[in-house]
Each structure stands twice: as structure tokens, then as C-alpha cells.
SEKEDREN-63522 format. One record per residue (C-alpha): x, y, z. Coordinates in Angstrom, 2 decimals. Layout:
N
X;Y;Z
...
END
This chain:
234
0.00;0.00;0.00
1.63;3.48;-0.92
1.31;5.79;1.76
2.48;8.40;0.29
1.07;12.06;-0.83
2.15;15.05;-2.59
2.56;17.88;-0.15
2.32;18.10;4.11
-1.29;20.11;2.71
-2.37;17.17;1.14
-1.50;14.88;3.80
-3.04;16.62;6.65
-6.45;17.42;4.81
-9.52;15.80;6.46
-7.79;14.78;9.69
-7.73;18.69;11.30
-10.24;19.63;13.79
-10.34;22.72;16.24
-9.21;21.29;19.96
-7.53;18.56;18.70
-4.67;16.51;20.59
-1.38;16.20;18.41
1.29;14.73;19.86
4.75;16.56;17.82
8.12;14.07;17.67
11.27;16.02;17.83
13.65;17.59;20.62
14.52;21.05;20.45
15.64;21.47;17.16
16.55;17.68;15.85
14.01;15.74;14.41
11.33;18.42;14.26
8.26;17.95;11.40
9.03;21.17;10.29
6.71;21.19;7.02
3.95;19.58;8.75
4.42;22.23;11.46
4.50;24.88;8.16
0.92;23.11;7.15
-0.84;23.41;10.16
0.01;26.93;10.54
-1.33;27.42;6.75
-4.68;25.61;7.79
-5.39;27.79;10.48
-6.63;25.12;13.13
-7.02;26.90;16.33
-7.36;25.93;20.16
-4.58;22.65;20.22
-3.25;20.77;22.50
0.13;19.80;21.39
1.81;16.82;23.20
5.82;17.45;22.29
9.09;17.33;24.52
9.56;21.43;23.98
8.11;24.30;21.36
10.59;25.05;19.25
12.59;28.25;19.07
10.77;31.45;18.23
10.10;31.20;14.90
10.98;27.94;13.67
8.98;24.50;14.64
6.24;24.90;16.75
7.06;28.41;17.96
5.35;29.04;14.56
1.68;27.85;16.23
2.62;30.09;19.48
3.57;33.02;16.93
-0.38;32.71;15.51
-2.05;31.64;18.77
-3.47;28.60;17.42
-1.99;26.22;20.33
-4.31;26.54;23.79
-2.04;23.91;25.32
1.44;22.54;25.56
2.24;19.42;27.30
5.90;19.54;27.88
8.86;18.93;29.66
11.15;21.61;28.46
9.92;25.43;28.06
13.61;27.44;27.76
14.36;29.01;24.47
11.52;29.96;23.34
10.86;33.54;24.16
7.09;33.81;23.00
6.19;30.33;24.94
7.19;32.05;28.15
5.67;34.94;28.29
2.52;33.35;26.92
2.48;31.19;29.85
4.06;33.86;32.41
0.63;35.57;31.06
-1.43;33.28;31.31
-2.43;32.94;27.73
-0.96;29.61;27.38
-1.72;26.70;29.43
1.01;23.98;30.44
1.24;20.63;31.50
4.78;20.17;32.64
5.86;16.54;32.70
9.63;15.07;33.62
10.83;13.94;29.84
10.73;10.29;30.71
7.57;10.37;31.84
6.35;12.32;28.55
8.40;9.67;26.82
6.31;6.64;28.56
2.70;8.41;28.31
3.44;8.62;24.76
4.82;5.02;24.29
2.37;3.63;27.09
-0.46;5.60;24.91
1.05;4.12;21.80
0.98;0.08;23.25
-2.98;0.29;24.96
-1.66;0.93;28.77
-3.99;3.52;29.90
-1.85;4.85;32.61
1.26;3.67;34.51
2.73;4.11;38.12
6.08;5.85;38.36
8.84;7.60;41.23
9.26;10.13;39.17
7.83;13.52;40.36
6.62;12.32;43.68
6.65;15.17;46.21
6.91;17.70;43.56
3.76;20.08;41.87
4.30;17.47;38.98
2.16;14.94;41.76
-0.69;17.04;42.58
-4.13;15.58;42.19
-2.54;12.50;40.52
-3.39;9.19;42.22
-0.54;8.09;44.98
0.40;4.28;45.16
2.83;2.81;47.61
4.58;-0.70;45.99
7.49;-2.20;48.47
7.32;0.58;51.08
8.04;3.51;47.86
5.36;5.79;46.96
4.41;6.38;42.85
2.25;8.22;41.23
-0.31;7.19;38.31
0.54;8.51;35.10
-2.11;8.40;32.05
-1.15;7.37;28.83
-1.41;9.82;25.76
-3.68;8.71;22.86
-3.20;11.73;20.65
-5.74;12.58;17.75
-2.74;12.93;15.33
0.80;12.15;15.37
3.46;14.54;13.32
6.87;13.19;13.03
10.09;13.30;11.48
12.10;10.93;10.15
15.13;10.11;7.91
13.86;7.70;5.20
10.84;5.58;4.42
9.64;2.97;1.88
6.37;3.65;0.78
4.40;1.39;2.95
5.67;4.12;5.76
8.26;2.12;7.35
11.05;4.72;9.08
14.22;5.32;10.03
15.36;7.69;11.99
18.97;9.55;11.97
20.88;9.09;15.20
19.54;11.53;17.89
16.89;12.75;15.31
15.25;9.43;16.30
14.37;11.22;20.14
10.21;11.28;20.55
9.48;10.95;17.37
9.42;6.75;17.83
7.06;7.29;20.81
4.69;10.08;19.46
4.19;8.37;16.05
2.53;5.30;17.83
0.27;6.75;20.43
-1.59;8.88;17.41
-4.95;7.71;15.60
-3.98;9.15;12.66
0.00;9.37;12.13
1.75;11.76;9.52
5.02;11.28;9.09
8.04;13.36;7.02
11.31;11.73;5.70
14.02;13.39;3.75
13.84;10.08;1.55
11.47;7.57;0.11
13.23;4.67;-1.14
12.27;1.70;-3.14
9.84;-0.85;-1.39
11.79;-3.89;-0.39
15.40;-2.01;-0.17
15.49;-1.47;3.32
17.06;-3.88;5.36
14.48;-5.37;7.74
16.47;-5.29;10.80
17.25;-1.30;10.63
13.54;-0.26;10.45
12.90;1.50;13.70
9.30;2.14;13.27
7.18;-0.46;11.47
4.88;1.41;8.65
1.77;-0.22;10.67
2.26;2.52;12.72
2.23;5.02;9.78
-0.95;5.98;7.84
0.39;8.78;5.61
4.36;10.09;4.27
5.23;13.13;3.09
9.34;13.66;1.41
10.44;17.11;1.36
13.47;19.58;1.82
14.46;20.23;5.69
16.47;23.10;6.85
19.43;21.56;9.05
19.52;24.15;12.04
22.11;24.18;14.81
20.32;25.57;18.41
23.09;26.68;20.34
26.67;27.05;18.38
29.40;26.69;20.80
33.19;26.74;19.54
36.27;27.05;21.39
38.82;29.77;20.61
41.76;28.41;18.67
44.63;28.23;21.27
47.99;30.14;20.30
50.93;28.15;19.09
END
């Protein structure tokens, strides 16, 4: 079955609703659907809730939904550089679910495998644990997590045959394993369809069951923070 379409536009029309849940592969800037990001900014759906590690940078990835209001919610783990999502949220124009990246990382995979929720250490005694169920297993106390089961998945990876089976680049691989499988509907990006049959089964990282749509375009290859070392004298 070819899974693939002609443009991120064409492969997001008819699944976009108002209020919908989209849970957004990618940390920082590696791995980020950037064009699907561009086409959901073109559509104009409003009012999301976007399930994704951080928001971009101003500008670039999802900052470009904070940029045209159009996301009501971020569930997150990481909020730094991104100018525009904190003072949204400092304002209180944005609300935020702030979960420890592991745990973002199981609700999404947890979400992804039909486990509705999960206990876990992580974030006990902390504003992270109030009003979540409290379990004590062996004498330690955990806290219930609920999977994520998002309306749409957007993700990014590195190539694809056309029945939408991926692999990811190194690091670029981050959420974007655990956010394609907890979506209905999953839309995913590559910088390369090959042939079907050329790729080796035992380097696909994401099995095109997962996948219901592919998109191949040109990415931009951005570097978040430069750091280089002043060349030492002779």
C-alpha cells in the first residue's frame, strides 16, 4: 500500500479539527516535522493541545503555532528558548502541563501500546504529583501517570519505503518513535522515500503499521546553540 502524498497540505487534509490533541516528535531542534508544522500553521486550526518534549525556538517548529495563537495547550517537559512560549504562559495565555521527559516519553509510548496509565517515582513530592493518584509498591510511593492517545501524530524521520516504514537519523530518532505510535492518525516526514523492499528489515525503527500517511520534502538543518572554542595560540 503506498502511503504516500504530494505535499504536508495534502497529507493533513480531512484529519484537522479545532481542539484537537497532536502529539509533535522532535527535541529542540533535531528531528522536528518542520513542514507539517508549516501546514498546520497554513490551515489555520485553532485551540490545540500539542503533546511534544519542547516548542521550538521562536520562529521555527512549533514556535510558529505560538507566533499565531493557534496552540491553547502545551504538554511539555522543556519550556527554555523559546521567548514567545514564556511569556505566553508567564501571562497566562498559554496553558502547560509540565511533565519530567521520561515520563512524557512513557505516556506517549504507554499511549502508543494500549496501557492507559502507569505508576512511576518520578515527580513524587513535587507540583508534577498534585491531584494524581498516589500508590505505595514495596514501602516507595508512585504516582499514576495516564497514557497519551493523541488525535494525530506529526513526526520526522530520515527515510521511508512507501508502505511508511522509518528510520530515523541518530539523535533525530528522540520522541518521534514514541509520538508516532500513540496517534490515531500518524503523519510522518522523511528526507527520503526509497524503493519498497530495499530497506534492510532489521534497521527499520518504526514499522509502517504505525504510519498511515508520508510526506518527502526539503528540511532546513539548524544548529540551536553554536558553541566553539577559541583556537589556542601556538
Amino acid at each position: 500500500m503506498d502511503k504516500t502524498y504530494p505535499s504536508a497540505e495534502a497529507a493533513l487534509d480531512g484529519v484537522l479539527s479545532d481542539g484537537m490533541l497532536i502529539a509533535a516528535g522532535g527535541f529542540g531542534l533535531c528531528g522536528i516535522p518542520e513542514l507539517l508544522i508549516d501546514a498546520l500553521v497554513a490551515s489555520g486550526v485553532k485551540d490545540l493541545t500539542i503533546a511534544s518534549n519542547n516548542a521550538g525556538v521562536d520562529g521555527f517548529g512549533l514556535g510558529k503555532l505560538l507566533a499565531t495563537r493557534q496552540i491553547k495547550k502545551m504538554i511539555s517537559s522543556y519550556v527554555g528558548e523559546n521567548a514567545e512560549f514564556m511569556r505566553q504562559y508567564l501571562s497566562g495565555e498559554l496553558e502547560l502541563e509540565f511533565n519530567p521527559q521520561g515520563t512524557l516519553a512513557e505516556r506517549m509510548r504507554a499511549g502508543g501500546a494500549g496501557i492507559p496509565g502507569f505508576y512511576t517515582a518520578t515527580g513524587v513530592g513535587t507540583v508534577i504529583a498534585e491531584g494524581k493518584e498516589h500508590h505505595d509498591f514495596d514501602g516507595r510511593t508512585y504516582i499514576l501517570e495516564r497514557g497519551i492517545v493523541a488525535d494525530l501524530s506529526i513526526v520526522k524521520a530520515w527515510k521511508a519505503d512507501p508502505s511508511g516504514n522509518l528510520v530515523f537519523r541518530k539523535t533525530a530518532r528522540n520522541f518521534n518513535a514514541p509520538a508516532a505510535t500513540c496517534g490515531k492518525i500518524c503523519v510522518a516526514e522523511v528526507e527520503e522515500i526509497v524503493p519498497l523492499g530495499s530497506l534492510d528489515p532489521d534497521t527499520i525503527h518504526l514499522p509502517g503499521i504505525y504510519v498511515h500517511r508520508l510526506i518527502q520534502g526539503p528540511h532546513e538543518k539548524r544548529i540551536e546553540q553554536r558553541t566553539v572554542r577559541k583556537r589556542e595560540a601556538v
